[in-house]
N, C-alpha and C positions, 0 to 999 in steps of 0.2 A: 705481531706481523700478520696480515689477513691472510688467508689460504687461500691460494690457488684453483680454480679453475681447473677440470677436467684437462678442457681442451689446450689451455696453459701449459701444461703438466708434457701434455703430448709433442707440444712445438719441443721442449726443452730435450724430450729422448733421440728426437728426430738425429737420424745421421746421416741424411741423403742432400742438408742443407737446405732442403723445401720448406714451406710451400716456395713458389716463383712467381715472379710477374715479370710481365714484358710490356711493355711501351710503344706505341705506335702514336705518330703524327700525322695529323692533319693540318690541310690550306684552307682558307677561307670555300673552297667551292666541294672539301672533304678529300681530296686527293691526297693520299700517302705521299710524305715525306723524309728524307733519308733521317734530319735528327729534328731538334727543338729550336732552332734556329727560323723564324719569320713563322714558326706554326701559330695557326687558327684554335687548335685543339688538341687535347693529349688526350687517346682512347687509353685504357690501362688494363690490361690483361690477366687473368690469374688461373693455376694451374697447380692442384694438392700432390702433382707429380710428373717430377722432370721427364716432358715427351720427347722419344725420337725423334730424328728429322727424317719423316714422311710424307708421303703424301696424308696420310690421316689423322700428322699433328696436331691440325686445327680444332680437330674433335678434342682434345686434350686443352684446350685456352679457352676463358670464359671471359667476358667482359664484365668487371667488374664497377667502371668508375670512368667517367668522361669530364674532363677539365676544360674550361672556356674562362675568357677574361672576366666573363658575367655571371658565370654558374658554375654548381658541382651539380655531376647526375650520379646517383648513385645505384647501383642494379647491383639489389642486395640478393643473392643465392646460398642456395646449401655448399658449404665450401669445404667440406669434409669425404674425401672419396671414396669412403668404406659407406657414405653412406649410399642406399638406393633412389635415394633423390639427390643426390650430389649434382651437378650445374643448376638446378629449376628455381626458380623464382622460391625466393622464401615468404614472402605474404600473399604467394597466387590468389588474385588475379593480379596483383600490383607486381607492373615490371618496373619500376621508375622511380626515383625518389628526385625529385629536384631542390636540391638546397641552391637562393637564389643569392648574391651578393650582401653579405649586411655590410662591409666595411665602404671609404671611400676609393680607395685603392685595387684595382684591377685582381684577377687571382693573377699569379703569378703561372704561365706555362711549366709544370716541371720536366727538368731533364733525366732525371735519375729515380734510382727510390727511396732518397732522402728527401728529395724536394717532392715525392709523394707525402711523403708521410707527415710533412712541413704543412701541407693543407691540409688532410685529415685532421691535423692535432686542432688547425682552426674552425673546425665543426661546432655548431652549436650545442651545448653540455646535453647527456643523452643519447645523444650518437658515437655508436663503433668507433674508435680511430684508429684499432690494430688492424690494417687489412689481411695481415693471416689467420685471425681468428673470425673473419666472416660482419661485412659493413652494411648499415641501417640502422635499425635501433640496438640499443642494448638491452640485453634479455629482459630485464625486470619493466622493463615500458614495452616491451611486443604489443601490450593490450591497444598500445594506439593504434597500429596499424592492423590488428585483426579485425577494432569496431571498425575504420575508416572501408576497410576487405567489405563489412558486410551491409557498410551502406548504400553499393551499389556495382553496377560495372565500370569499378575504377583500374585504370591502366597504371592512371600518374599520380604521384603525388605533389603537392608543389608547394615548400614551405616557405614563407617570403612574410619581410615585415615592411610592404605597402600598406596604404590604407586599408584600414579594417582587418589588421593585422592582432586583434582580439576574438573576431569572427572565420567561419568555415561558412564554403560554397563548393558547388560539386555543378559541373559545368561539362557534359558531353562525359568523357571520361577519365578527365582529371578534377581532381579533390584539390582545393586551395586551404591551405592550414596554415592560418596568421602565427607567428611568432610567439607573439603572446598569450595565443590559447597554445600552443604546442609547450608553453614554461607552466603556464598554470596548469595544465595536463599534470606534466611533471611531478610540480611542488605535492600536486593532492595523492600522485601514486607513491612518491615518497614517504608523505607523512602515515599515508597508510599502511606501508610497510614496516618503518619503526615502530608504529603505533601497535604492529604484528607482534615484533621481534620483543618487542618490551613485554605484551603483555603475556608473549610464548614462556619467556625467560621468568615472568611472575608464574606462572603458572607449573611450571618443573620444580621450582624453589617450593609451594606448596604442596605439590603432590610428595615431595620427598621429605618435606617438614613432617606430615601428618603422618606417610608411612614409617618413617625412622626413631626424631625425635618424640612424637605425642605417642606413638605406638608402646614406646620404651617407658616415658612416662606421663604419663597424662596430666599429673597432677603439677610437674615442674613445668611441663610443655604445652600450655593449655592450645585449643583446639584456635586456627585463627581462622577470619572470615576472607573469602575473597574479596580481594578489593579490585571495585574495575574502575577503568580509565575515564577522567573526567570525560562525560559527554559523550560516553563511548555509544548508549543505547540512539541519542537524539542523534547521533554523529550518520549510525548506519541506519535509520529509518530514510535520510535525505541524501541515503544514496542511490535511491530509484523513485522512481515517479508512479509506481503503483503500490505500492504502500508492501511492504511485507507479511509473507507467508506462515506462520507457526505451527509446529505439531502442538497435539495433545502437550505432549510433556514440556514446552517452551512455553505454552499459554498460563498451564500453573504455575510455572517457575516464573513467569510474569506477574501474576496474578498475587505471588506473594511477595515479591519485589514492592510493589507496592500497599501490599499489606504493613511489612518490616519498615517502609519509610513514611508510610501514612503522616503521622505527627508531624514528622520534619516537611512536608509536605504541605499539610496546613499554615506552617509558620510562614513558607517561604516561598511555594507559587501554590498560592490558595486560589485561583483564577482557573489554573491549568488541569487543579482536582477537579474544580466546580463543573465544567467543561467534561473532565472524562466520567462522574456521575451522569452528566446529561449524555451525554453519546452510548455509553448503556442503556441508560432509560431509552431511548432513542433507538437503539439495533433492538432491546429488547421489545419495544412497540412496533416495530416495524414486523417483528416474525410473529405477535400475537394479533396482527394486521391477515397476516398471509394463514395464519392457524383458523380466525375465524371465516373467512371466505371458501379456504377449504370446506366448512363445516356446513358452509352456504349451499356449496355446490354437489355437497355429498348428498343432502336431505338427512344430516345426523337424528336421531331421536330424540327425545325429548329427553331423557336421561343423559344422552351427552351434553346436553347443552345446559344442563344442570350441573355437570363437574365441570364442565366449561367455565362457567360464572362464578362457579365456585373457587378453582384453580385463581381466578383473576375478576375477584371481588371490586375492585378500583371502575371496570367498566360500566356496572350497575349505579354506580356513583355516578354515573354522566348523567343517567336519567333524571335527575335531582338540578334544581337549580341552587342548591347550597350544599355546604361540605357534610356528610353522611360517614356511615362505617357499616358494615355488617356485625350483625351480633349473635345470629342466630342463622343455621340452615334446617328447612323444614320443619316451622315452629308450630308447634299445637297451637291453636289460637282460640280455644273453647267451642263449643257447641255438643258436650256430649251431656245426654241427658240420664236419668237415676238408676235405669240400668245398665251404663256405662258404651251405650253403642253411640254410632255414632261419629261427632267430630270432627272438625276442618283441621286441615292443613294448609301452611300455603309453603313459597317456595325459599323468601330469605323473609329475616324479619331485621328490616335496617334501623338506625337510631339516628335523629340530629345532632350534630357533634356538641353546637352552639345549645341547644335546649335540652334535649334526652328526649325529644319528641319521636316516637315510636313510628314507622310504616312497613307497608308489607307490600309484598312483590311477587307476584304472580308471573310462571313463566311457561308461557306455550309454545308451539312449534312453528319455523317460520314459513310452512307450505299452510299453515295454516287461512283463510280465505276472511280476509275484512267485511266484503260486502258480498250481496247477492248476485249471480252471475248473470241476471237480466234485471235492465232498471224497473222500477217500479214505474214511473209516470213522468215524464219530459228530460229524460237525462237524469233521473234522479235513481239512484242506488241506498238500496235498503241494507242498514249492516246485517252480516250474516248470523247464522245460526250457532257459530261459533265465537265470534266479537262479543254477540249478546250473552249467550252463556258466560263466556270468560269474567263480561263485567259484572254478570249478576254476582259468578264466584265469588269475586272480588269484595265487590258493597256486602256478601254475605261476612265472608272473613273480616271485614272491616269491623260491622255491627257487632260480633262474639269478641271479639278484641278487646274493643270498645268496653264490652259488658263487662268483662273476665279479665281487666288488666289487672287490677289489684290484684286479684291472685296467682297468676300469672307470672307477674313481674319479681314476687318471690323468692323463685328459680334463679334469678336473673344477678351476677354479680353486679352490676353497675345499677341506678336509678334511673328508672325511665317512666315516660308520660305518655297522656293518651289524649293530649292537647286536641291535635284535630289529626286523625290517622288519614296521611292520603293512602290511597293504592294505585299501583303502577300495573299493567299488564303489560308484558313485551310477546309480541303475536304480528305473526304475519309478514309480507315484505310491503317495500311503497304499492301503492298503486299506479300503476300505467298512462290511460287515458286521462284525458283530462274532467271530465264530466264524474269518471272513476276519483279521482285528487279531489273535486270539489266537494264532492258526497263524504267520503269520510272524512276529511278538514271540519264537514259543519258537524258530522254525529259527535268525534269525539270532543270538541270543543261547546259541544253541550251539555258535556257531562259534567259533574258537580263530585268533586272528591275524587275522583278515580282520570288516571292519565295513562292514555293508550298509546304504546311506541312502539316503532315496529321495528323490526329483526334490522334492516337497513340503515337507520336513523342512529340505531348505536354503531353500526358500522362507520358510521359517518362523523362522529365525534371523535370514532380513533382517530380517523385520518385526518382530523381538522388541528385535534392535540400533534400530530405527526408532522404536520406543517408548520406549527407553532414551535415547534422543537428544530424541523430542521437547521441548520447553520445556513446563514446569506454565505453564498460561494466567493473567495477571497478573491480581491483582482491578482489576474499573474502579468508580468510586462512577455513582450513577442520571444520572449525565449521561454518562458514556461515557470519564473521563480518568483515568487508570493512578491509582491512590492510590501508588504507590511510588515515583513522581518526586516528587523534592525541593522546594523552592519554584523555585529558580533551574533547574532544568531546566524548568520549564514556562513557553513562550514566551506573550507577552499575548495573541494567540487564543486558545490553549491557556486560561488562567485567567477566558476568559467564561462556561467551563460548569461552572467549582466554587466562583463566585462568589468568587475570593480578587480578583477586578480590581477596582477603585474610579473 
């Protein structure tokens, strides 16, 4: 047998025979009438305690509910008079609830408070029908009319199954709530509440397994896993349109979720893994996007920008027109002579993946200055003092390389070659002007072995891999939900705003 209700519990102690209601009639132009006899309308009164007859009765009667051949109004209030809002609207600002005709048959005027309650029981499922316990919705659906409360300055409600009785519209200050989004409302706040209740009731049965039986003996009672509800993670992501929140400790316990189902995962939506590998790689690119621009705009050192490159080897890969790897940071590259002084450095020493063809990579700073800061002769810009150093570095380091791989290479776990060593400098930002663009385009595309990129240009290959990764944005139809989910993919919230709910 269910239990009772607070307020339940209370009607049954009651000895005063309350709560009351009283009945007045109206004529077609709203003039009281002595019964139910030719009336237009039944106003229906309520009162959580029998008033004297005073003058200041009226303060003691509340309207609760107004009958017409074509409608029920319902003016749902605190109906409780211990409480401190007792008579006030119960979803203030909403004074109004209009339930309009579904049947063919007229309502019925009633005369008594049996043929009250004869129309109440004919309320649509979800709605009060005990008028002593207080009419509108019933507790576990309030949420309809707190969101409908907060969608604007609404007075009325008005629930009716006209056209477009799957859609809502809000019109001056009544709200129109079709039939069938007020069922489909329903059914989803429903199944989300079983879906509470079941998984609460899972959830006691294990906490008290683990603490009683496994505690007593572990070996008879072995330790069992939570099980959740099918669909329950995909179920509550598509219950908001901005995607969900996580602490720290929900993102590990996330993170290993997916860990523990990895395999099963590959077998069975290897699409859906492939997809959340790239949307890492993706969030992860996008903040080593905002890390370097910072470092842009900082004027980091040159040593940061060293463990920069370092941290995130993959970006030095850009500057390569084929697949490369790092293999060395800071690699002796020879030139020290018999009494040991001496000797280059350069900054990585990279290898091709396809040959073991060896380069090196020189890395300068990006305030560093391309050209000369007045042209030489017709618009023409001489590289600077630091361009040329850089590359001389460079063709040095290359040459000792060159010399010194065989013994060099040694060291070296893997076999590598000294086919034709390019070198890479990264120095500098774009150039500006345009006369500025055309000068250094011809210097360093004159050069022979050696490739000059500037601090910019790998900036710019993140963002171009950035764009290459992002997702084409999915079409949504005029209510906001993906056209590309399936029928079974879209959970019964989900299917209140493309009208497939019934």
């Amino acid at each position: 047998m269910p239990s009772l209700r607070p307020s339940q519990i209370s009607l049954q102690t009651r000895t005063d025979d309350g709560p009351f209601l009283d009945l007045t009639y109206l004529d077609e132009d709203g003039l009281p009438l002595d019964d139910a006899t030719g009336a237009a309308a039944c106003e229906v009164y309520f009162s959580d305690s029998f008033p004297e007859f005073n003058e200041e009765s009226a303060s003691y009667w509340h309207r609760i509910l107004n009958v017409t051949p074509s409608a029920i109004i319902i003016y749902p209030i605190y109906q409780r008079i211990e409480d401190p809002r007792y008579g006030k609207p119960r979803y203030d600002p909403i004074r109004l609830l209009h339930v309009t005709r579904f049947i063919d048959e007229p309502y019925k005027i009633p005369s008594n408070i049996v043929e009250v309650e004869e129309i109440l029981a004919g309320l649509p499922n979800g709605f009060a029908r005990d008028w002593r316990l207080g009419l509108g919705l019933l507790y576990e659906y309030r949420f309809i009319m707190d969101a409908i409360a907060e969608s604007g300055d609404v007075v009325m409600v008005v629930v009716h199954g006209e056209n477009g009785s799957g859609k809502v519209e809000l019109a001056d200050e009544t709200y129109y709530l079709g039939i069938d989004r007020y069922f489909a409302l329903k059914q989803a706040l429903d199944r989300l509440s079983d879906r509470h209740r079941k998984e609460t009731r899972s959830n006691k049965q294990l906490v008290c397994y683990t603490a009683l039986a496994h505690a007593v003996d572990p070996i008879r009672n072995p330790e069992r896993q939570k099980k959740l509800p099918p669909n329950v993670l995909s179920d509550l992501l598509k219950l908001g349109r901005g995607g969900a929140k996580l602490t720290v400790a929900d993102q590990a316990s996330a993170i290993n979720l997916v860990k523990e189902n990895t395999k099963d995962m590959v077998e069975k939506t290897p699409a859906a893994l492939l997809e959340l590998k790239a949307e890492i790689e993706l969030v992860t690119l996008n903040e080593l996007i905002e890390r370097y621009k910072k470092l842009l705009d900082s004027s980091a050192k040159e040593d940061k920008w060293q463990r920069f490159f370092s941290d995130n080897p993959f970006i030095l890969d850009m500057a390569f027109a084929y697949p490369v790897k790092t293999i060395c940071e800071r690699p002796y590259v020879g030139g020290k002579g018999f009494s040991g002084r001496g000797g280059n450095y350069s900054d990585f020493l990279m290898v091709a993946k396809s040959t073991g063809n060896v380069a090196i990579i020189e890395i300068k700073h990006p305030l560093k200055e391309l050209l000369s800061p007045k042209p030489y002769r017709n618009d023409t810009y001489a590289p600077s003092s630091e361009l040329v150093g850089s590359i001389a570095q460079a063709i040095n380091q290359r040459a000792n390389l060159q010399r010194e791989i065989l013994n060099l290479a040694d060291e070296l776990d893997e076999k590598v070659y000294a086919h034709a060593i390019p070198a890479i400098v990264v120095i500098g930002r774009n150039p500006i002007g345009r006369a500025e663009k055309r000068s250094f385009e011809q210097h360093r595309n004159s050069l022979k072995d050696v490739i000059v990129v500037t601090f910019d240009e790998l900036l710019q290959r993140l963002i171009d891999v950035q764009k290459a990764l992002s997702p084409t944005p999915a079409p949504y139809n005029q209510f906001g939900v993906m056209q590309s989910l399936s029928e079974d993919e879209i959970p019964p919230w989900e299917k209140l705003f493309d009208g497939s709910a019934s």
